[in-house]
Structures are given as C-alpha cells and as structure tokens.
Biotite code that builds the C-alpha atoms (Angstrom):
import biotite.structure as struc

atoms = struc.array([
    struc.Atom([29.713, 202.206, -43.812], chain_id="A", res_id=1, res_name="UNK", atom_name="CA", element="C"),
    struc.Atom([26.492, 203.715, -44.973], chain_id="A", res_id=2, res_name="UNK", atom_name="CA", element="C"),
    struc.Atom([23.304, 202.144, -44.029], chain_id="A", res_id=3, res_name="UNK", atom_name="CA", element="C"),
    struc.Atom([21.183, 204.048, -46.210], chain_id="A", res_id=4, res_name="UNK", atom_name="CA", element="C"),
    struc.Atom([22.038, 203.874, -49.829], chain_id="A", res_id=5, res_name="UNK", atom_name="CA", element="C"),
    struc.Atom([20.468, 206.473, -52.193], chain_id="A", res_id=6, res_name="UNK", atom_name="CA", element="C"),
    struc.Atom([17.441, 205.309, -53.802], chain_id="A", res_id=7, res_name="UNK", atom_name="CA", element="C"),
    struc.Atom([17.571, 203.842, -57.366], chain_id="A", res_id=8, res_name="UNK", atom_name="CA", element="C"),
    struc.Atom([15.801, 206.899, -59.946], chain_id="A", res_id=9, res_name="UNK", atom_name="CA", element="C"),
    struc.Atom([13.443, 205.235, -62.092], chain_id="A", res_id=10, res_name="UNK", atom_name="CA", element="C"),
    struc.Atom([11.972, 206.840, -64.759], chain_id="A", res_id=11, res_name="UNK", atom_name="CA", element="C"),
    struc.Atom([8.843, 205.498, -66.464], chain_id="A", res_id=12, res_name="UNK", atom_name="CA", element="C"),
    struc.Atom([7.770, 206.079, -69.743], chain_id="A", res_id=13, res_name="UNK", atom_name="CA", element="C"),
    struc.Atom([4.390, 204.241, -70.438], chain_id="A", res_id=14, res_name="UNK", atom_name="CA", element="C"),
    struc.Atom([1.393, 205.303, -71.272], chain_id="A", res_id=15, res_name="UNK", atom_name="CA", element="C"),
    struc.Atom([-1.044, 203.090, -69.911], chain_id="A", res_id=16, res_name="UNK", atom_name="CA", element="C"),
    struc.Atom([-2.411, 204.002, -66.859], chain_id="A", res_id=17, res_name="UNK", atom_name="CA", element="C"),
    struc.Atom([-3.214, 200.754, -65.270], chain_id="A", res_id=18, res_name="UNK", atom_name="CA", element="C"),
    struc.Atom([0.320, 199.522, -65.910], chain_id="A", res_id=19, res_name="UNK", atom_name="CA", element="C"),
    struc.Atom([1.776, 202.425, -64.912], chain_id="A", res_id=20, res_name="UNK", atom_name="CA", element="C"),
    struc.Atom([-0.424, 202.539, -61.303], chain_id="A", res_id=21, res_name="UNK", atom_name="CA", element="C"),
    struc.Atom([0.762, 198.718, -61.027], chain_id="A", res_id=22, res_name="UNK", atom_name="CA", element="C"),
    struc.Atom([4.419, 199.789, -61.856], chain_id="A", res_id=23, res_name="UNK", atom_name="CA", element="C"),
    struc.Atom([4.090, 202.997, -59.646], chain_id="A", res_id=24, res_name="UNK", atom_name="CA", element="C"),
    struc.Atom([2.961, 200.472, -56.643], chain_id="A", res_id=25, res_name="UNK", atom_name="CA", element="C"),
    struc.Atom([5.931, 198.016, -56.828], chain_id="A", res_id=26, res_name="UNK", atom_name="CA", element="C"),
    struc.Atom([8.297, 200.709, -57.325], chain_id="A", res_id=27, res_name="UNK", atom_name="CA", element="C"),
    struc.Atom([7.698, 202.185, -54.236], chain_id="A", res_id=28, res_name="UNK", atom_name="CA", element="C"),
    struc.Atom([7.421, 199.354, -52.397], chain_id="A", res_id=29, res_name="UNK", atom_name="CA", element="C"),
    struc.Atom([10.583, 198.151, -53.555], chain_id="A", res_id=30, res_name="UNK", atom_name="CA", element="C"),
    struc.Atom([12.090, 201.935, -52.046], chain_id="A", res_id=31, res_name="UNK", atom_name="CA", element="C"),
    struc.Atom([13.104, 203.275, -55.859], chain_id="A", res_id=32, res_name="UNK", atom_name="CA", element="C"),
    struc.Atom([12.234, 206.701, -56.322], chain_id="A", res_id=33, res_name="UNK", atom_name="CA", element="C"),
    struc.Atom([10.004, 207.292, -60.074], chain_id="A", res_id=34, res_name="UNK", atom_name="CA", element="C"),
    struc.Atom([9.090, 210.021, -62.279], chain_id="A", res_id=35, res_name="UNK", atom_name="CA", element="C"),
    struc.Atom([5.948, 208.690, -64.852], chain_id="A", res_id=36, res_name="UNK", atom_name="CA", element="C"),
    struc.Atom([6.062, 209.976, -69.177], chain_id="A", res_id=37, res_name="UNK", atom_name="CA", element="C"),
    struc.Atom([3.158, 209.167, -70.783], chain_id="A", res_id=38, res_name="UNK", atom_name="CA", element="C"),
    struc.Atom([4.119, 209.640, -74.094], chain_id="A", res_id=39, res_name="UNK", atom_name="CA", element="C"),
    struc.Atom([7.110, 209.148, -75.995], chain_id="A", res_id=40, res_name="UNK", atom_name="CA", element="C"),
    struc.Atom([7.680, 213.015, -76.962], chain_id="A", res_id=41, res_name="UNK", atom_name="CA", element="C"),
    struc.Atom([10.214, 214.353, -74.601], chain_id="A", res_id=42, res_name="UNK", atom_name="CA", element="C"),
    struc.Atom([11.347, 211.002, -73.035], chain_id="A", res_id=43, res_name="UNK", atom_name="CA", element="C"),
    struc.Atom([15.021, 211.492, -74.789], chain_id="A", res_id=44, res_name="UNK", atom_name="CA", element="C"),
    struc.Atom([15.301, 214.612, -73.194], chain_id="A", res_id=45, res_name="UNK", atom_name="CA", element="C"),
    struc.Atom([13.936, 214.210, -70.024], chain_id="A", res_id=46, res_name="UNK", atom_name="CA", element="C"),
    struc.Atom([16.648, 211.325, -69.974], chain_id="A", res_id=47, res_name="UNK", atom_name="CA", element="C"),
    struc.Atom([19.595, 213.360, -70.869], chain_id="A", res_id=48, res_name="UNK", atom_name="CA", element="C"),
    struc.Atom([18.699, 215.815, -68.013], chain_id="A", res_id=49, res_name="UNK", atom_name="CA", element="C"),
    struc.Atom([17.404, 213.394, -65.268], chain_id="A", res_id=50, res_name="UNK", atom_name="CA", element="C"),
    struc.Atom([20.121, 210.418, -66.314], chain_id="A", res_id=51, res_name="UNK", atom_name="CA", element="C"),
    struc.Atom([17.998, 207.912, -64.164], chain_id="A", res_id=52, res_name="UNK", atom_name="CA", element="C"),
    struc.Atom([19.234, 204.497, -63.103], chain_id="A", res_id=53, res_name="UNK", atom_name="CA", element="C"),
    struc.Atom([17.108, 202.914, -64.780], chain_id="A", res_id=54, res_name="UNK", atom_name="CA", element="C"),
    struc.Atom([14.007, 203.999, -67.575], chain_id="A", res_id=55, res_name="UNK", atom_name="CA", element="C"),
    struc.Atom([11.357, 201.263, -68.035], chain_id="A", res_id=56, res_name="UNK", atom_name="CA", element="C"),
    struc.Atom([10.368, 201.603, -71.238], chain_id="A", res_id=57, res_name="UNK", atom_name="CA", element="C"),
    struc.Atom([7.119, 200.651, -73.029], chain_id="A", res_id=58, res_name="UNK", atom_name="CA", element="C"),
    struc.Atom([7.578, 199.980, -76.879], chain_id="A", res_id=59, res_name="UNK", atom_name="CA", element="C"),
    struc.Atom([4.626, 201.036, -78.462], chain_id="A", res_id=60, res_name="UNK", atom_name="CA", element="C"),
    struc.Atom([3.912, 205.137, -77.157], chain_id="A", res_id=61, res_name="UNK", atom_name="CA", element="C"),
    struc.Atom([2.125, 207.843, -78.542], chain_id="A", res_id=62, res_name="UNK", atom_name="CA", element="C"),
    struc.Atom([4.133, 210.488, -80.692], chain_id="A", res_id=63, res_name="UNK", atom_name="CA", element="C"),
    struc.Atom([7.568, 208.289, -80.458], chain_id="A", res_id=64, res_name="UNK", atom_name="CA", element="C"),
    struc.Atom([8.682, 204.653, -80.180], chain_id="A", res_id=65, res_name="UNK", atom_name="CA", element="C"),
    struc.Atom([10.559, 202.960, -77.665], chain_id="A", res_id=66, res_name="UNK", atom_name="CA", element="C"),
    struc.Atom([12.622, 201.511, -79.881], chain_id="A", res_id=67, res_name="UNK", atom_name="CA", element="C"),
    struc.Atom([13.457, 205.097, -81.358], chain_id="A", res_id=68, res_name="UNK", atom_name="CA", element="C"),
    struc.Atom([13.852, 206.213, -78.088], chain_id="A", res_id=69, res_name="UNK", atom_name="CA", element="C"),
    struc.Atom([16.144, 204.151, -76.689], chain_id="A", res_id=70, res_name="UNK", atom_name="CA", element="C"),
    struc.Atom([18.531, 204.087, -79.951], chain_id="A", res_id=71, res_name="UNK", atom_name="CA", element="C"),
    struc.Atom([18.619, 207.701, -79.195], chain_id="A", res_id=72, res_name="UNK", atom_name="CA", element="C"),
    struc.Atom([19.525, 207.482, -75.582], chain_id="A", res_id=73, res_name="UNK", atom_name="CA", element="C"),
    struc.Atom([22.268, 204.878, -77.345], chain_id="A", res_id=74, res_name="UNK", atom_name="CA", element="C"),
    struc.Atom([23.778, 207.082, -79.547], chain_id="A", res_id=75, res_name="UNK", atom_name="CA", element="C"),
    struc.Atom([24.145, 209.862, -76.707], chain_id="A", res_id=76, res_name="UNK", atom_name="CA", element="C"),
    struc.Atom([27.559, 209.308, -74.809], chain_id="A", res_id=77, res_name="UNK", atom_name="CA", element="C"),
    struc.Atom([26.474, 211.097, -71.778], chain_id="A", res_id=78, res_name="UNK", atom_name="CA", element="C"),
    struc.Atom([23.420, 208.195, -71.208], chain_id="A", res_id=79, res_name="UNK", atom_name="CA", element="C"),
    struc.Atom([26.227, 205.340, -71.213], chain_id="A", res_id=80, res_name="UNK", atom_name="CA", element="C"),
    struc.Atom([24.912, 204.957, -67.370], chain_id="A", res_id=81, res_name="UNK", atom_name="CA", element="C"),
    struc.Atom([21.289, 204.750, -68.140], chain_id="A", res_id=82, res_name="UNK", atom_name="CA", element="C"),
    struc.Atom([19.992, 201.324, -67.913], chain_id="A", res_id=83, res_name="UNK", atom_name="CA", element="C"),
    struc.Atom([17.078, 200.858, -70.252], chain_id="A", res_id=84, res_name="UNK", atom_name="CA", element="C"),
    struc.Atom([14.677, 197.865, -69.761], chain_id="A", res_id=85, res_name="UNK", atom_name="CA", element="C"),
    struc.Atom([11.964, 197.467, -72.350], chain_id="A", res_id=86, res_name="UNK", atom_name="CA", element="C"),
    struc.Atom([8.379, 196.139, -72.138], chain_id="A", res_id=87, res_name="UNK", atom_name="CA", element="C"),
    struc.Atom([6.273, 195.250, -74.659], chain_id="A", res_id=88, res_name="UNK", atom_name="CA", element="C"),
    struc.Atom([2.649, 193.778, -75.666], chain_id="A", res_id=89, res_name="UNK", atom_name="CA", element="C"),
    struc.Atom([4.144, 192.373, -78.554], chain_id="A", res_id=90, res_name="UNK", atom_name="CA", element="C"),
    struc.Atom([6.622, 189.827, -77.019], chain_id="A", res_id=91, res_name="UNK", atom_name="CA", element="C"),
    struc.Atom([7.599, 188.328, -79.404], chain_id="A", res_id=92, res_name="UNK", atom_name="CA", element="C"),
    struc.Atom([11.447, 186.385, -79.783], chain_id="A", res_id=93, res_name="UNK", atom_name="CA", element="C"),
    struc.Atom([11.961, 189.206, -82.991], chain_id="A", res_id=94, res_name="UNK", atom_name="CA", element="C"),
    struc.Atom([10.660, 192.219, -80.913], chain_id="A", res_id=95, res_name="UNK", atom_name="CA", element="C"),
    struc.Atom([13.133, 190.865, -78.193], chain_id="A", res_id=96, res_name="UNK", atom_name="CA", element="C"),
    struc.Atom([16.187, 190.891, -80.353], chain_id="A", res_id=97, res_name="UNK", atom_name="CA", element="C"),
    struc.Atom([15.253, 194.045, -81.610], chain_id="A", res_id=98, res_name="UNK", atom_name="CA", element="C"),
    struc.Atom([15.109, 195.777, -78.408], chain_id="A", res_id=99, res_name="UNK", atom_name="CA", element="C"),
    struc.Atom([18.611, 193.911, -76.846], chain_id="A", res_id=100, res_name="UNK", atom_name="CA", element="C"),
    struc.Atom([20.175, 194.974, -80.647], chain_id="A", res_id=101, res_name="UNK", atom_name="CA", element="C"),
    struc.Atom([19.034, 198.865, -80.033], chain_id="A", res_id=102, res_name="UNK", atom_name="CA", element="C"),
    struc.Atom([20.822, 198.402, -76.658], chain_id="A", res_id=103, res_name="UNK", atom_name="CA", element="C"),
    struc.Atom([18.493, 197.789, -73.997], chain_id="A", res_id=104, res_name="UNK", atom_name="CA", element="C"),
    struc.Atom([19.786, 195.790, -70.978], chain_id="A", res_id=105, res_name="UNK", atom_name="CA", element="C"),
    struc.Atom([16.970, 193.883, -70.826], chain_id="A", res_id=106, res_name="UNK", atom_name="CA", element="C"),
    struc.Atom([13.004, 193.096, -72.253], chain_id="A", res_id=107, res_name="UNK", atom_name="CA", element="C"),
    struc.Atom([10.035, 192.094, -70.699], chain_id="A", res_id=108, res_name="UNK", atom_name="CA", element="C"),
    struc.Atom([6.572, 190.938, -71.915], chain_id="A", res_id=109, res_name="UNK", atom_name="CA", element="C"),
    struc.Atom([3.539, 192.059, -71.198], chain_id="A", res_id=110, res_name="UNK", atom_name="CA", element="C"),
    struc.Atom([1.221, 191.024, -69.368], chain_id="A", res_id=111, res_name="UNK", atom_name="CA", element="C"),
    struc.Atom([3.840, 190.589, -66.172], chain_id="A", res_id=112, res_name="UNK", atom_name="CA", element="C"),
    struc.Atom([4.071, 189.335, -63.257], chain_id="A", res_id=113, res_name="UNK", atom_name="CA", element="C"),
    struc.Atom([5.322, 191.429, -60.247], chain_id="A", res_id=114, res_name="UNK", atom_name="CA", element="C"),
    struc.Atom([7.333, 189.521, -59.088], chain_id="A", res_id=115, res_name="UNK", atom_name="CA", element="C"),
    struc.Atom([8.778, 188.839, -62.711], chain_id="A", res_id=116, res_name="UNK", atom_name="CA", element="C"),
    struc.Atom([9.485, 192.223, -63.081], chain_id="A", res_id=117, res_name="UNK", atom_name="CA", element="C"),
    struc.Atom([10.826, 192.900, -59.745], chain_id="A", res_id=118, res_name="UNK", atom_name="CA", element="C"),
    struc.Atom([13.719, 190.274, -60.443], chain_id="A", res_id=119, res_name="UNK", atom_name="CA", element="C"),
    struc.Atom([14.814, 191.615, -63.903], chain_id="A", res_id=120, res_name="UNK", atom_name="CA", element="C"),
    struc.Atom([14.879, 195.307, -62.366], chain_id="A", res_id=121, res_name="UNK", atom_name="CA", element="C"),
    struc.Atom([16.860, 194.362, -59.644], chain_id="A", res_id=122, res_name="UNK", atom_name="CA", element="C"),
    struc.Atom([19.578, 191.925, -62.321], chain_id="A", res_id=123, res_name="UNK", atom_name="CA", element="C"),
    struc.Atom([19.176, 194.905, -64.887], chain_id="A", res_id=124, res_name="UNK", atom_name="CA", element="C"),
    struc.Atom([20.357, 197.606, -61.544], chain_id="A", res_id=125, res_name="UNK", atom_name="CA", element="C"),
    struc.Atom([22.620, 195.025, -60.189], chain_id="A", res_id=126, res_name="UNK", atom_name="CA", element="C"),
    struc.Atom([24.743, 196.070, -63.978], chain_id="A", res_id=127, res_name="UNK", atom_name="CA", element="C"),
    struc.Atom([28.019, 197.695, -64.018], chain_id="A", res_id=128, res_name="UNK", atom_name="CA", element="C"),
    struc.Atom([26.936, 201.048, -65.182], chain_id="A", res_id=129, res_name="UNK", atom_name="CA", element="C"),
    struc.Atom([27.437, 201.569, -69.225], chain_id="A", res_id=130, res_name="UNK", atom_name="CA", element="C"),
    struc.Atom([27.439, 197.693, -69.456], chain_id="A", res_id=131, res_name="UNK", atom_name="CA", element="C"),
    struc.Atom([25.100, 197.991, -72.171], chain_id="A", res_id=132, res_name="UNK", atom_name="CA", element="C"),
    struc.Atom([27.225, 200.849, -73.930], chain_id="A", res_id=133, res_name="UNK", atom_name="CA", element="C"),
    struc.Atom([30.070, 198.147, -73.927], chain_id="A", res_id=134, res_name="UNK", atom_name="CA", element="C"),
    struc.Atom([27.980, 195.453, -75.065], chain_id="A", res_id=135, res_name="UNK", atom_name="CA", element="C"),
    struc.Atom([27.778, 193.169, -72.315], chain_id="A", res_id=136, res_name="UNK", atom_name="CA", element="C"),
    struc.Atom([24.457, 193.126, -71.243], chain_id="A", res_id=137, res_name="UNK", atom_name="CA", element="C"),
    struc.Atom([23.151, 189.613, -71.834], chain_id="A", res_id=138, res_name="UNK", atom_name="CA", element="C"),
    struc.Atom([20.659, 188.912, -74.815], chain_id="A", res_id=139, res_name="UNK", atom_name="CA", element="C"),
])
C-alpha cells in the first residue's frame, strides 16, 4: 500500500498573471505539481512532451486559442490521457458547448471561486484517463 501517491502534473496555460499567481497558490496547496505557459504558442507541444494530468486552459491567449489548442491535443492519439479543463471570461452557455464539443472534460467561468475550481479539478482528475477521448466526459 503506498501512502504517498505521485503528485497530479498540472500544466497551466494562461496568460494573466494575477490568475495565474491565484491558480499557482491553490495548486500547491492542494500538493499538484505545475508548470505555467503564458501564451498559447507552444502549449500543443509542450503537451505532447510533458502529457500532464491535467492542462487548465484559458480560452482567449496570445498567438493561439484555447479552443485551437485543445482540438489539437484532441486530434493527437498519444494526449488521449490528458485531461483538459477550460476557463474562460466569456462564460457564456455557447462558449461552454463549444469547449465540451472540442473535447474538454470540463469548463469554468471566470471570475472563480477557489473553492469552485478546486472541486471541478479534483471531479475532472477523479476521470478514467482518455474519458474524454471516448466521449464520456459529462457536458
């Protein structure tokens, strides 16, 4: 039986820095281990090398969307794993279905609250792996 399990890898692509200092602080309280992005260029690869747990995606980035970003990470086989969970200032029920229908596991509005965003990381980790590959993810 282990008692220490490995940390959750988080990676973060936003490119805000006061969300991302707020997201950097309950990350690491919650024990998950984070890489930041600031911009959208590169995030697609840095995924396909990395393959975190879990990227929490921002929608609207410099250079490339999140939306184009995680269709990409979609359409690459070896990323089944890779839980995606979008935010967005625009949260909006259309932006929502937009996100789930590029496959993200899950989508969250901005402004959040911690302990919002807490709870839909831990559901969105709590995921059989490739669940959203398969479709099952809930919308």
């Amino acid at each position: 039986m282990e008692d220490n399990p490995k940390k959750a890898e988080i990676l973060v692509v936003e490119d805000e820095d006061n969300i991302a200092v707020a997201l950097n602080y309950l990350l690491t309280r919650e024990g998950y281990s984070q890489t930041r992005l600031a911009t959208g260029a590169g995030a697609v690869e840095a995924i396909r090398e990395s393959k975190p747990d879990l990227v929490l995606l921002d929608v609207m980035l410099p250079e490339v969307s999140g939306y184009e970003i995680c269709q990409s990470v979609r359409a690459d086989e070896s990323c089944n794993d890779v839980r995606i969970l979008m935010m967005t200032a625009r949260g909006s029920a259309m932006e929502r279905r937009k996100g789930l229908a590029m496959g993200a596991d899950g989508f969250i509005s901005k402004p959040f609250e911690l302990k919002e965003l807490r709870e839909e990381v831990r559901k969105i980790l709590s995921l059989p792996r490739g669940a959203a590959a398969e479709g099952i993810a809930d919308a």
